[in-house]
C-alpha positions in Angstrom: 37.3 15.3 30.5 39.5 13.2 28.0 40.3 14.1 24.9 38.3 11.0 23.6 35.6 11.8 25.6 35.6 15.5 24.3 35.4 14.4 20.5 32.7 12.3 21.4 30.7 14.8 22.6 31.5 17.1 19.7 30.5 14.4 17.2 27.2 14.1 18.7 26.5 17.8 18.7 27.4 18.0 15.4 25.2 14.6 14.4 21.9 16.4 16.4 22.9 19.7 14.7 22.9 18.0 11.5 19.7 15.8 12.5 17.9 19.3 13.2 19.0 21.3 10.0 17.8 18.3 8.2 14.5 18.0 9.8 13.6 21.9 9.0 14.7 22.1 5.7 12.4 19.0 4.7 9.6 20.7 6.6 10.4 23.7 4.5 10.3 21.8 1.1 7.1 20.2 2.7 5.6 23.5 3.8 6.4 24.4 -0.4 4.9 21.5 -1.9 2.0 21.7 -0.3 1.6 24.8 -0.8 1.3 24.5 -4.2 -2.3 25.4 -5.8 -1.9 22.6 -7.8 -1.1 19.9 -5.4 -4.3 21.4 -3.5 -6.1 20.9 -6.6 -5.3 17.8 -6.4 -6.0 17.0 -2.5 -9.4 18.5 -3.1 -10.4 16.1 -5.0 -8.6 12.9 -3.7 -10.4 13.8 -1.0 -13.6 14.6 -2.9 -13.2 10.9 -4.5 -12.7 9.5 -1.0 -15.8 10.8 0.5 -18.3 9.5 -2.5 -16.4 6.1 -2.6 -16.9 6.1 1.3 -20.5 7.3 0.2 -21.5 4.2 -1.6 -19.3 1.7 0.6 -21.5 2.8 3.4 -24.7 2.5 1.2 -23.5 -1.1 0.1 -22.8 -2.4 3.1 -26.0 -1.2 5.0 -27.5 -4.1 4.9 -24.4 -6.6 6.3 -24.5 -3.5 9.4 -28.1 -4.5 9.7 -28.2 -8.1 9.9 -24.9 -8.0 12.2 -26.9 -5.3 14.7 -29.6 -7.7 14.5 -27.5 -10.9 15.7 -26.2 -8.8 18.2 -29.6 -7.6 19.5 -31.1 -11.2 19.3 -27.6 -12.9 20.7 -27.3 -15.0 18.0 -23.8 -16.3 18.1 -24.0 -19.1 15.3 -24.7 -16.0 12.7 -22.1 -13.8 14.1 -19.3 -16.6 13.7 -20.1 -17.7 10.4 -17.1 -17.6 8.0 -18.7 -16.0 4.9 -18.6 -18.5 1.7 -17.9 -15.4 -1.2 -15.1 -14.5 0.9 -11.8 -13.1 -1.2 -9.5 -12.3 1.7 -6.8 -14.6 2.8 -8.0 -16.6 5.8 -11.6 -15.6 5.0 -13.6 -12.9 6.6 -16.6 -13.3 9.5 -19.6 -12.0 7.8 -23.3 -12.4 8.8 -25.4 -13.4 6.1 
């Protein structure tokens, strides 16, 4: 093995050492964070507000589900594929109304 060849290899063992020190200390500040009881405090109720906004999402969009299982079931296409009118997204959203 060359000398060239020999520091290349040594520079990539120290780069993947370096990779993998790096890698386990973040998990280790990670792993601290997270442990935190107020970053759990926290979490709890991110994830609290995310379940009652999914909540009344679901409840307010019952209805769309219904008409769109109902298009389905009867095979009406020319409801499926209209382009909804009160549409805000760029490009406009399918919607059965």
């Amino acid at each position: 093995m060359t000398a060239p060849e020999k520091e290349r290899r040594v520079q990539e063992a120290v780069r993947r050492h370096a990779r993998t020190r790096a890698f386990a200390e973040a998990e280790d500040v990670i792993s601290a964070v997270l442990s935190d009881p107020r970053v759990q405090e926290a979490r709890a109720r991110v994830e609290a507000a995310d379940t009652q906004l999914g909540r009344e999402l679901c409840a307010r969009l019952q209805p769309f589900q219904e008409r769109h299982d109902h298009a389905l079931a009867e095979g009406d296409t020319t409801r499926l594929t209209e382009v909804c009118g009160a549409s805000t997204a760029a490009g406009g959203d399918c919607a059965v109304r």
